[in-house]
N, CA, C and O atoms as a DFTB+ gen file, in Angstrom:
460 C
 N C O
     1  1     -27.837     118.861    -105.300
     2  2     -28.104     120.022    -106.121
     3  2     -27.759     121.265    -105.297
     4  3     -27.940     121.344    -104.082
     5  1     -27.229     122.257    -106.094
     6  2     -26.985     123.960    -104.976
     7  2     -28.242     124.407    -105.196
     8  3     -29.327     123.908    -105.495
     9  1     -27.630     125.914    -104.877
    10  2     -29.176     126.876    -104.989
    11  2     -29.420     126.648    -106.282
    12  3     -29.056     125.657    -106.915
    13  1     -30.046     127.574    -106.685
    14  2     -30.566     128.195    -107.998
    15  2     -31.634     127.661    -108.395
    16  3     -32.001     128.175    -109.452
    17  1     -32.690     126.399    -107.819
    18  2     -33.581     126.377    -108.560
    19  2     -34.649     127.278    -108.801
    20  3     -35.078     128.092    -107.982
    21  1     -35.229     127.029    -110.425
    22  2     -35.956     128.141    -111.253
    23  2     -37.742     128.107    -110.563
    24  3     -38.372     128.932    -109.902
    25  1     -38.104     126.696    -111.124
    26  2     -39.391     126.323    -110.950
    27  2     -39.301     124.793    -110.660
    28  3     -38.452     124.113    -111.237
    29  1     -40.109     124.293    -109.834
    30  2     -40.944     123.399    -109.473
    31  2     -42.309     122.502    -109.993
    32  3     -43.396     123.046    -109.799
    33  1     -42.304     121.346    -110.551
    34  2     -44.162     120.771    -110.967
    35  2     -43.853     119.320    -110.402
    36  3     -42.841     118.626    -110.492
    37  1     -45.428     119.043    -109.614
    38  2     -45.525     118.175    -109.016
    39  2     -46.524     117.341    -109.660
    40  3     -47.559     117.817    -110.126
    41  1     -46.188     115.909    -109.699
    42  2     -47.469     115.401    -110.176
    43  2     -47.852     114.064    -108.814
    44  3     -47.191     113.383    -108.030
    45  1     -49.161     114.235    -109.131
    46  2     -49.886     113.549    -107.547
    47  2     -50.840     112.792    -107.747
    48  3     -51.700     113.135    -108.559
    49  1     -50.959     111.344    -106.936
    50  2     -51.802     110.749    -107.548
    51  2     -51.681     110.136    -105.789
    52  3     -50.808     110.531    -105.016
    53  1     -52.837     109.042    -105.398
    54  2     -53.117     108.822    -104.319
    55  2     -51.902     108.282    -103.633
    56  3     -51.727     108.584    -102.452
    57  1     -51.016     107.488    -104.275
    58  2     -50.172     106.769    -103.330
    59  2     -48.704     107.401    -103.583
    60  3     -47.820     107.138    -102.768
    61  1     -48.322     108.536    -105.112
    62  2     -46.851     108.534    -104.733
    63  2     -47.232     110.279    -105.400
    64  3     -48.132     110.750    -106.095
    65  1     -46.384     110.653    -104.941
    66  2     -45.729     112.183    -105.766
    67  2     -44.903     112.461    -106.627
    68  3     -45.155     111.310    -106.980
    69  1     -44.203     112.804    -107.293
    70  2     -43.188     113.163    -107.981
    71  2     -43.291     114.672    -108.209
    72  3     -44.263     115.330    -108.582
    73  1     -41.779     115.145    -107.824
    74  2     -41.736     116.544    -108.225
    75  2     -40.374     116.501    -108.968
    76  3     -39.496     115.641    -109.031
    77  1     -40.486     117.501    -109.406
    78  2     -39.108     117.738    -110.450
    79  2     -38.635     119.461    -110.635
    80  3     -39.282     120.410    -111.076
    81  1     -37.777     119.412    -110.304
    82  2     -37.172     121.049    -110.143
    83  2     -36.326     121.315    -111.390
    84  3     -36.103     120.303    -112.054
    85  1     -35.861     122.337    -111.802
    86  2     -35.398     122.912    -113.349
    87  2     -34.765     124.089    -112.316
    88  3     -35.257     124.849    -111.482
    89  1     -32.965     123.739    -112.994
    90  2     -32.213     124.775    -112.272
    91  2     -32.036     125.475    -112.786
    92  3     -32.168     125.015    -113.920
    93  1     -31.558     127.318    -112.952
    94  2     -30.920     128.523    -113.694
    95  2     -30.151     127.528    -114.842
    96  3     -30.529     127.352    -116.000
    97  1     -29.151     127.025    -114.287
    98  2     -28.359     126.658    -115.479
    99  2     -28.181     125.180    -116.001
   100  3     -27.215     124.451    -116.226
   101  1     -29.326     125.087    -116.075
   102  2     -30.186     123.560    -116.642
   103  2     -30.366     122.521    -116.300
   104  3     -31.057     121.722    -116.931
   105  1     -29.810     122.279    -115.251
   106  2     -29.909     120.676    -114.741
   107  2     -31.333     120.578    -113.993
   108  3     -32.029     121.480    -113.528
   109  1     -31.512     119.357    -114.025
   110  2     -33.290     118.912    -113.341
   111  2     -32.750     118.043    -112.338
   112  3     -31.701     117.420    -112.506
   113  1     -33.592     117.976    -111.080
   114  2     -33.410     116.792    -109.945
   115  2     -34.992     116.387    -109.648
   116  3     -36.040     117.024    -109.750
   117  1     -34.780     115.467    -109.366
   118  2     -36.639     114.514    -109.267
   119  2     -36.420     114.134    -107.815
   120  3     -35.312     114.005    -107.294
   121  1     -37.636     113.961    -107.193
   122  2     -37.761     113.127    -105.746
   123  2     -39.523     112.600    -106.089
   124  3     -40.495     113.213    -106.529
   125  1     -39.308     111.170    -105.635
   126  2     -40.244     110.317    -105.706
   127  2     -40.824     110.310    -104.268
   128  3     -40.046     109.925    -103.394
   129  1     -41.936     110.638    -103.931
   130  2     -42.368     109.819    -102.245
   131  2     -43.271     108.963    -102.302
   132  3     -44.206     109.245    -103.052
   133  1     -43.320     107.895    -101.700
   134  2     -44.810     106.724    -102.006
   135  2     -44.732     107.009    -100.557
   136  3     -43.936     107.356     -99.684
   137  1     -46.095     106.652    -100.771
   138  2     -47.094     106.665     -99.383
   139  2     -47.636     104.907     -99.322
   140  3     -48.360     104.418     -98.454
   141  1     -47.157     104.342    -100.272
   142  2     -47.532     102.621    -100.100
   143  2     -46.333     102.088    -100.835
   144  3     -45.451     102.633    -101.499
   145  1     -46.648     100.569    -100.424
   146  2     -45.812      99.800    -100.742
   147  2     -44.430     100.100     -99.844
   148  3     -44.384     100.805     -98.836
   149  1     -42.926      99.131    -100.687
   150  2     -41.644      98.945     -99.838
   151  2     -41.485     100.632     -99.957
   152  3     -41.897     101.298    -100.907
   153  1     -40.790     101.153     -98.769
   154  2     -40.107     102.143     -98.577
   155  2     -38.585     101.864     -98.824
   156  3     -38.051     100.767     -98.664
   157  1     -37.915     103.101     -99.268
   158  2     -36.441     103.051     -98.855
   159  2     -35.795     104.343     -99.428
   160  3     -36.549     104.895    -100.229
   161  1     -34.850     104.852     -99.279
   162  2     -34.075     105.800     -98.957
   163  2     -32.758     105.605    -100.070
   164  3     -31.985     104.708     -99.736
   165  1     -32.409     106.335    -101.351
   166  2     -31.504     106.079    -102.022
   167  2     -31.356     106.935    -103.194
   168  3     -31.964     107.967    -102.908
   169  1     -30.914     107.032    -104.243
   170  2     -30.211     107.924    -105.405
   171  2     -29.633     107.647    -106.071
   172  3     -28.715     106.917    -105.696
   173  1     -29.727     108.083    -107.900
   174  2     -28.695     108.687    -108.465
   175  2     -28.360     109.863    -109.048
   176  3     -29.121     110.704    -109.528
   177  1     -27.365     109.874    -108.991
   178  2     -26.751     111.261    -109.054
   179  2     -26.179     111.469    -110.570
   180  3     -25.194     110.788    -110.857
   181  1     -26.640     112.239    -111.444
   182  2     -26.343     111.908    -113.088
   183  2     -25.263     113.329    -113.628
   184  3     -25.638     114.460    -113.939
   185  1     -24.269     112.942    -113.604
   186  2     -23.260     114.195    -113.751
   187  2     -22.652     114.094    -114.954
   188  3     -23.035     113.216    -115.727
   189  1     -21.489     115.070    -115.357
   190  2     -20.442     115.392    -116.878
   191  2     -19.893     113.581    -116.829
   192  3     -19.854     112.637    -117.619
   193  1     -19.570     113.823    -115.529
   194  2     -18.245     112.970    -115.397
   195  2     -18.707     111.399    -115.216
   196  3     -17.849     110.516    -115.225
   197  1     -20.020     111.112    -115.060
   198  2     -20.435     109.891    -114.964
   199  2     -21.611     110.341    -113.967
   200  3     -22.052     111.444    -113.644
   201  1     -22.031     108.606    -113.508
   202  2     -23.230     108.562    -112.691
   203  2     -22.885     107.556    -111.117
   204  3     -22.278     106.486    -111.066
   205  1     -23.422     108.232    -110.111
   206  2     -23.166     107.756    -109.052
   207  2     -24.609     107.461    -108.095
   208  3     -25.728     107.970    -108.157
   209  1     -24.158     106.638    -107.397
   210  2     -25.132     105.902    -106.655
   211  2     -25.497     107.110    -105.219
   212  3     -24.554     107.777    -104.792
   213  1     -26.500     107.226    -104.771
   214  2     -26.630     107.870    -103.310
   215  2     -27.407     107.264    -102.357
   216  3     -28.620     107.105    -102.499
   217  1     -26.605     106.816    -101.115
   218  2     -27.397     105.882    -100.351
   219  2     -26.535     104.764    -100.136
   220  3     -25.524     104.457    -100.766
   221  1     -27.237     104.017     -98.857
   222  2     -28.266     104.065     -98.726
   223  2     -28.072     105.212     -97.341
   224  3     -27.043     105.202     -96.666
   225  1     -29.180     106.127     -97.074
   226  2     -29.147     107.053     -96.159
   227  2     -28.876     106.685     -94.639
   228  3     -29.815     106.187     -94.019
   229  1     -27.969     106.839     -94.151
   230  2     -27.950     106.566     -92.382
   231  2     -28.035     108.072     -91.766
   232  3     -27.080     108.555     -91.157
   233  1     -29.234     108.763     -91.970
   234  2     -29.933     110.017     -91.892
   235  2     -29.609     110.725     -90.629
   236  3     -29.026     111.768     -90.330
   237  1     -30.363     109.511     -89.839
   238  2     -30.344     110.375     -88.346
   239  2     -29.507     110.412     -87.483
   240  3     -29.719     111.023     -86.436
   241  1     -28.704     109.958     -87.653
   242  2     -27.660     109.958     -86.505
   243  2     -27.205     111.599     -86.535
   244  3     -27.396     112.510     -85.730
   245  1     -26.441     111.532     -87.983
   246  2     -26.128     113.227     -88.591
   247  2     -26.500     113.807     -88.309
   248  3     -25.852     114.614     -87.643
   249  1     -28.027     114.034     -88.522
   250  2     -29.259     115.332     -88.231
   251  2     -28.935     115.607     -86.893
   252  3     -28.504     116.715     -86.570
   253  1     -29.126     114.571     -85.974
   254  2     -29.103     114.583     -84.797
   255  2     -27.519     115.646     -84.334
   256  3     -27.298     116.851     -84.215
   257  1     -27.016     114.859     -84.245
   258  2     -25.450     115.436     -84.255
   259  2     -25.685     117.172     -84.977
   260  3     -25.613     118.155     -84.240
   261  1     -25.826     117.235     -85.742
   262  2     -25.847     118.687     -86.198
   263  2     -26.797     119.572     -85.969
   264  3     -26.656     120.730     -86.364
   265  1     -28.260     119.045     -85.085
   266  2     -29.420     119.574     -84.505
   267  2     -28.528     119.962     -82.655
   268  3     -28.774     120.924     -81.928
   269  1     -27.682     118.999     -82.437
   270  2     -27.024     119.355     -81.185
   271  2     -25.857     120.108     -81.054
   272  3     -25.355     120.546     -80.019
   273  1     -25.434     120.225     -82.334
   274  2     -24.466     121.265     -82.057
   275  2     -25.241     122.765     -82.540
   276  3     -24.640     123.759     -82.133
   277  1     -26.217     122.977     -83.174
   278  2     -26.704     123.922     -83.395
   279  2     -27.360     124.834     -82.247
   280  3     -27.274     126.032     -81.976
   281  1     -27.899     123.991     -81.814
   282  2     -27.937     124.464     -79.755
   283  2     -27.069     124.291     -78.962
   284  3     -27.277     124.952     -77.945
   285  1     -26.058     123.634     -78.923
   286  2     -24.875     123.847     -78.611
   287  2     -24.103     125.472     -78.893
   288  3     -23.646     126.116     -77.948
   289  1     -24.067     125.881     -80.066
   290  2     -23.533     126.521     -80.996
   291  2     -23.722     128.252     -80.866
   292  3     -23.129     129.224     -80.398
   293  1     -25.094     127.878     -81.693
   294  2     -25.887     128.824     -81.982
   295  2     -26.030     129.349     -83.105
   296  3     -26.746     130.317     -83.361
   297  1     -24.867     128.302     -84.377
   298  2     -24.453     128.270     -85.475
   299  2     -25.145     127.557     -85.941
   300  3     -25.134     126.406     -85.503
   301  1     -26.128     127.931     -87.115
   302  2     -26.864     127.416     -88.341
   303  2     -26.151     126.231     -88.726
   304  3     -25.024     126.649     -88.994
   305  1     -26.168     125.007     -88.903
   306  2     -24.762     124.441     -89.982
   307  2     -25.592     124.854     -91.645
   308  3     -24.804     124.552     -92.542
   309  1     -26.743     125.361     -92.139
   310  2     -27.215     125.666     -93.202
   311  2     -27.234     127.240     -93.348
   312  3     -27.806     127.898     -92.478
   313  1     -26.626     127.866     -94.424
   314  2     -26.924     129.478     -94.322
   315  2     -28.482     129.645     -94.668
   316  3     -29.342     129.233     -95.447
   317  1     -28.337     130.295     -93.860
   318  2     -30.216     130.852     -94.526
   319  2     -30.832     131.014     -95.609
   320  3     -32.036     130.850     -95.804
   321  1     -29.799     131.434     -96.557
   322  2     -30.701     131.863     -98.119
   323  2     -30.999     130.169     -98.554
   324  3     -32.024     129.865     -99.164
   325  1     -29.923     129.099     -98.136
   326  2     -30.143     127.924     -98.769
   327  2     -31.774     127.607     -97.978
   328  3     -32.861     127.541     -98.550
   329  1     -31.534     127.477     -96.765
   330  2     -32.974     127.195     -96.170
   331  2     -34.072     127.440     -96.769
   332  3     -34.836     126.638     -97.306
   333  1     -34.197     129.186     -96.625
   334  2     -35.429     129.484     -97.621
   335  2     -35.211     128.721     -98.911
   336  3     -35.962     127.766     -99.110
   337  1     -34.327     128.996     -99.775
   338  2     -34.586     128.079    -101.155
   339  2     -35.356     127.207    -101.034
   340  3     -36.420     127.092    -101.642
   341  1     -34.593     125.985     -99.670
   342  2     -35.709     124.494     -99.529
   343  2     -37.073     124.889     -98.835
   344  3     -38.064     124.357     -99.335
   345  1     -37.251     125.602     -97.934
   346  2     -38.870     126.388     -97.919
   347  2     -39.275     126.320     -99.552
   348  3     -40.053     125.447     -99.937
   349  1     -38.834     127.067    -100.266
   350  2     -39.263     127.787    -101.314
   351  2     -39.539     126.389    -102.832
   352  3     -40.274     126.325    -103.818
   353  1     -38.639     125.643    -102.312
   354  2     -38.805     124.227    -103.669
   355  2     -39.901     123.401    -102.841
   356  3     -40.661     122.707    -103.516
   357  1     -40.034     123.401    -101.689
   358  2     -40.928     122.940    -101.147
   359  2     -42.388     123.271    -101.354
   360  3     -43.241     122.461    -101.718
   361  1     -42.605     124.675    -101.056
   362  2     -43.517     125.166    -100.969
   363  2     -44.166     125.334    -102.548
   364  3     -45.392     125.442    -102.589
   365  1     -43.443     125.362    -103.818
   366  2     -43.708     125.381    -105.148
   367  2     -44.058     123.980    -105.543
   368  3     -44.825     123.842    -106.496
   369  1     -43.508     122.740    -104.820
   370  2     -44.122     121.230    -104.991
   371  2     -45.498     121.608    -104.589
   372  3     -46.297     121.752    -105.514
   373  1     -45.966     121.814    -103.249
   374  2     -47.558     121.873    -102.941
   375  2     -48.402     122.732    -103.765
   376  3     -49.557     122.535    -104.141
   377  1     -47.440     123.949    -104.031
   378  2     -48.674     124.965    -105.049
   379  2     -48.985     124.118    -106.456
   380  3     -50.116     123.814    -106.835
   381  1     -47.859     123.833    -107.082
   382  2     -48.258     122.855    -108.431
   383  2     -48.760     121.500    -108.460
   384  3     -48.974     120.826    -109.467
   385  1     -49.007     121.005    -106.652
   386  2     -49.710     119.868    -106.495
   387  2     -51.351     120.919    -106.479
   388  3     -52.236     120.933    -107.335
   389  1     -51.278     121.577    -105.380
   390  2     -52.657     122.509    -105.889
   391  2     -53.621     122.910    -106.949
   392  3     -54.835     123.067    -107.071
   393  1     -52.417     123.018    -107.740
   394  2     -52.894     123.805    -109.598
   395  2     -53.011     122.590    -109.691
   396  3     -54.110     122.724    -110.229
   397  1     -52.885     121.497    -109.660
   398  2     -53.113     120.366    -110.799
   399  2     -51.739     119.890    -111.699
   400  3     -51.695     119.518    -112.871
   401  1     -50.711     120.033    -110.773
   402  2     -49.760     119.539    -111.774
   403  2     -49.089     120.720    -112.520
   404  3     -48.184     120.343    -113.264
   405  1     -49.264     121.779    -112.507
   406  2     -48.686     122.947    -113.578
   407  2     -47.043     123.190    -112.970
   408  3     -46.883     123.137    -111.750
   409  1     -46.137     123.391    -113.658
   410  2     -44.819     124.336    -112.726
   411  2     -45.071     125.792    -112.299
   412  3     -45.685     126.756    -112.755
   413  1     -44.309     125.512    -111.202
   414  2     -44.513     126.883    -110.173
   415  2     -42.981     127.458    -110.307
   416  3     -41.979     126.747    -110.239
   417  1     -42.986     128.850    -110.507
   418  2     -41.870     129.274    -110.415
   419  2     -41.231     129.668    -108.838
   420  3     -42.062     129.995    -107.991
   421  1     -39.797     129.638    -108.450
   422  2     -39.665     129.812    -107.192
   423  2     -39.765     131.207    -107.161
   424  3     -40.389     131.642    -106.194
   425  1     -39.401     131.884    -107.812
   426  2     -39.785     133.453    -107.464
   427  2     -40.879     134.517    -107.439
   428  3     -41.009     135.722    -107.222
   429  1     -41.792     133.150    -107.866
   430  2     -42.975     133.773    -107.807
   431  2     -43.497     133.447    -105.852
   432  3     -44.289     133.999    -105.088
   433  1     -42.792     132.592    -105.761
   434  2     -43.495     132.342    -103.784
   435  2     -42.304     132.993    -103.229
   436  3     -42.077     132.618    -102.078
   437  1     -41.430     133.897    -103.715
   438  2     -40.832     134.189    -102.760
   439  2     -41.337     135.538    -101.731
   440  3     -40.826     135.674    -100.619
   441  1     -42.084     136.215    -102.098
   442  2     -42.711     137.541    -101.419
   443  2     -43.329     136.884    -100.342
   444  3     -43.019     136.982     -99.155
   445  1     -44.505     135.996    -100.993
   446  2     -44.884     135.014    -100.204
   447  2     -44.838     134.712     -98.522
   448  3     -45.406     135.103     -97.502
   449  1     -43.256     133.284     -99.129
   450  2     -42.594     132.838     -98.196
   451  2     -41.627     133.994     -97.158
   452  3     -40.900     133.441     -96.332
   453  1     -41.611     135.510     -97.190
   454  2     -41.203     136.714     -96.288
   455  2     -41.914     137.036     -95.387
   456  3     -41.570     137.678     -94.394
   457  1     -43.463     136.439     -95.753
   458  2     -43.930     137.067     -94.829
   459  2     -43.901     136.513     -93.529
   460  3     -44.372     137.140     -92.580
């Protein structure tokens, strides 16, 4: 997904989460986390043009690699406004886990997340 997401609602129950984001120009993306049972790492991706698989993740090697060139560097490999965004979809999952499940808009935490 790019920038633009609108709002954020999380729903929470002891063992898994689900949040679901609503973009400017309509598309939704979901992330599941369980805290029990099998773990694993994977996706689909639901587009115009069809549907594609994501995964399975070989995460860290990458991170790693791009956490070392960033100190290496001194170059972000993420621009900042995207960062905050993921601060900001982040931080609207916990507030609407807070409320009880309600959607949180991202621009409402953004004053917020400045300080």
């Amino acid at each position: 997904m790019d920038k633009g997401c609108k709002s954020v609602v999380c729903t929470h129950t002891e063992d898994t989460d689900m949040v679901v984001g609503v973009w400017e120009d309509g598309p939704i993306g979901s992330f599941r986390g369980g805290r029990s049972g099998k773990i694993g790492f994977g996706g689909t991706a639901f587009g115009e043009l069809g549907n594609s698989q994501i995964g399975p993740f070989e995460w860290y090697r990458p991170l790693i690699v791009q956490i070392i060139e960033f100190f290496r560097t001194g170059r972000a490999p993420v621009k900042k406004e995207e960062t905050f965004e993921i601060y900001a979809f982040m931080e609207a999952a916990d507030e609407s886990k807070r409320k009880g499940g309600i959607p949180v808009s991202l621009e409402s935490l953004f004053p917020k997340l400045k300080e």
